[in-house]
N, C-alpha and C positions, 0 to 999 in steps of 0.2 A: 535434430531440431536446433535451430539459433536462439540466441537469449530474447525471449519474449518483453524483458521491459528497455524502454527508451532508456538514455543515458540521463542521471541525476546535473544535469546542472539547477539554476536560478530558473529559466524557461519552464523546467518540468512541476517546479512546485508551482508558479505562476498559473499554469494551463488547469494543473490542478485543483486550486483553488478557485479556478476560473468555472470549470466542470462541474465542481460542486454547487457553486451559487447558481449558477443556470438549472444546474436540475433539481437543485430543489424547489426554485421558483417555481417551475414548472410543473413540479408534486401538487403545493398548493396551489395553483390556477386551478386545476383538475381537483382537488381534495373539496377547498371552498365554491371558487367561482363558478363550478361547475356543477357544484351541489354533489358529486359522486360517493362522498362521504372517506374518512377513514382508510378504514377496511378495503372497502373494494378497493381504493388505491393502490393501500401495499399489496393485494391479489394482481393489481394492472402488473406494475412492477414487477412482481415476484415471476410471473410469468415473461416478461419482457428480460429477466437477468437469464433466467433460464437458456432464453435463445442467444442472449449475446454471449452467456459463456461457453455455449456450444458453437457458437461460429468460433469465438477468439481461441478456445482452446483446441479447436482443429487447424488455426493455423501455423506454417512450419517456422516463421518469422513474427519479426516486429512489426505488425502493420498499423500504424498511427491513427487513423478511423475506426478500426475493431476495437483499440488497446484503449482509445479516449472513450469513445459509447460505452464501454463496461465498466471504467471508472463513473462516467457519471450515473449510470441506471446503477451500479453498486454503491454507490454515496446515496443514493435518494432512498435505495431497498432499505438500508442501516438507519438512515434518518427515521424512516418511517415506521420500520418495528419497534424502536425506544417510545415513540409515538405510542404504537398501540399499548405499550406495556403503560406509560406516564398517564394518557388521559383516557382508554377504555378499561384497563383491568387496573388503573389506580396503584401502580407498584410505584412505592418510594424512590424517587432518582437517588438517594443514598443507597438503597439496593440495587436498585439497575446498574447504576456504575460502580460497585464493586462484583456485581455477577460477572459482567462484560470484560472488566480488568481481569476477571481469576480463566475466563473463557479463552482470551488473548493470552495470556501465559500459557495456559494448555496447550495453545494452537504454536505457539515457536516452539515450548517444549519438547513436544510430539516432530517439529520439522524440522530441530537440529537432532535431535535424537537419529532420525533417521535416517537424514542427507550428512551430517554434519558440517552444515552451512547454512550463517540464514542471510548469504548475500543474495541482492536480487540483481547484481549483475553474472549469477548462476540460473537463471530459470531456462534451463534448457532443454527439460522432464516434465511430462506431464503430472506426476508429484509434486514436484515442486512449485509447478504453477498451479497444481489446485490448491499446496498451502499459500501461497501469495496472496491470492483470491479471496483466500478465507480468511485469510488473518485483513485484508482491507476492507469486507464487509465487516467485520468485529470490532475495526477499528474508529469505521465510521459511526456504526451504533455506540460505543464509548463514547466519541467524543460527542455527541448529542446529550448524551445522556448524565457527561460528566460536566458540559457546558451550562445545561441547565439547571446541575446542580450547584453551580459557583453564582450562577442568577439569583437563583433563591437565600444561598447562604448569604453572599455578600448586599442583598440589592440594587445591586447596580444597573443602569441602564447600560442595554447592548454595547452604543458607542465605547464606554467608557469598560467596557469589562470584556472586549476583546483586545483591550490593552497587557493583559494578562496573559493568552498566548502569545500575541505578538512579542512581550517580553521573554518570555520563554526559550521561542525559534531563534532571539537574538543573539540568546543565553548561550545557546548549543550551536551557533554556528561561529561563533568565538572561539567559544571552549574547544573546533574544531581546526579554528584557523592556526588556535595555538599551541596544536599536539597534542589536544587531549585524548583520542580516538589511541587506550594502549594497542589493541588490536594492529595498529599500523607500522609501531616500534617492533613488536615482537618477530615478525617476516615468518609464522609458520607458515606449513603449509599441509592439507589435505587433499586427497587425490580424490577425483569425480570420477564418474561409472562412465563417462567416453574417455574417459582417459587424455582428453585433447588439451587440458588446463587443470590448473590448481583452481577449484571454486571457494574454498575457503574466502569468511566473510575477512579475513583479515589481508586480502591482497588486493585484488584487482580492484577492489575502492580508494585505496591510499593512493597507488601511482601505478603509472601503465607499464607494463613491464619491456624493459630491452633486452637486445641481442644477448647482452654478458652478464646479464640477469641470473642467479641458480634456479631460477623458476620459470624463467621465459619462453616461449613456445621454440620449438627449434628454426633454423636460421630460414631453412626453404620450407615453412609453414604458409598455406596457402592462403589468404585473405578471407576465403570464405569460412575455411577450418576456425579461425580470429574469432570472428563473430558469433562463434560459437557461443563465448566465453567474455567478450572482449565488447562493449555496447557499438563501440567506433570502430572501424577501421580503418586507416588511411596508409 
């Protein structure tokens, strides 16, 4: 199997952010305008992720149409269960967003414990792409849930309190331009179960590996073997 997610640049959180506002718009079309209620949505849904992660996780690559349709049908599932929990069963967004935060520890805990890796330029295992998966539905439903609860805390209108992440993402991609990521200093390295690369979260995100590299794939490594491991190849 090849690494099933695209390469992190600028483009991927863009698309991503793009994914998400589309489908959720398109939850409520369906939830209001359509009168369907609720409930039955996240059922539409629930069954609609079902099949896309059966296609996506049947295939042996990255294919860009599978890999975006499941990001956005799993953003809108996550949306819409913090939903059912906030306005049918009346659960506190102070408890929703700290269940969903101790749920999302559990879920790397449990995925470095057992790959020890939680890079996702490693998803080359059906393991490990079912935790990717899970840990992205859990983390959609958090951030809904922890969204609305800084709406309530602070008051704020939308505009003015997604300034708040937005400060955030600024924060950490700073903190990244400026060596903060110790992960990248340290150069371990752990061995994967194809043995074709180090997947360790601490390499192949910092820099691409060369020939004279102590970690780099050997000299007559075939392009395909790369990608195993590697989002790019050229």
């Amino acid at each position: 199997m090849l690494n099933k997610v695209p390469e992190v640049v600028i483009w991927f959180w863009i698309i991503k952010v793009l994914c998400t506002t589309v489908g959720e718009s398109f939850a409520d079309w369906i939830n209001q305008t359509l009168g369907v209620g609720l409930v039955n949505t996240s059922l539409i849904f629930t069954g609609g992720l079902a099949v896309v992660l059966v296609v996506q996780m049947r295939l042996p690559r990255y294919v860009p149409i599978a890999y975006w349709l499941t990001v956005v049908v799993l953003s809108v599932t996550g949306t819409l269960y913090t939903d059912i929990l906030t306005d049918q069963l009346k659960v506190p967004l102070a408890l929703s967003t700290s269940v969903f935060a101790v749920i999302l520890a559990v879920v790397f805990g449990i995925w470095y414990s057992r790959e020890r890796t939680l890079s996702i330029h490693s998803i080359v295992t059906t393991p490990r792409e079912a935790f990717y998966w899970l840990a992205v539905l859990v983390t959609f439903a958090l951030g809904t849930a922890s969204g609305d609860w800084i709406l309530d805390l602070t008051g704020w209108p939308p505009g003015k309190s997604v300034l708040l992440p937005a400060g955030l993402i600024v924060a950490v991609v700073i903190g990244w331009r400026l060596g903060a990521n110790p992960s990248c200093r340290s150069g371990s390295r752990t061995s994967s179960p194809d043995r074709s690369a180090p997947t360790s979260a601490t390499t192949s995100p910092c820099r691409r590996p060369t020939a004279g590299s102590a970690w780099a794939p050997p000299r007559r490594a075939s392009c395909s073997s790369l990608r195993s491991w590697q989002p790019s190849c050229t």
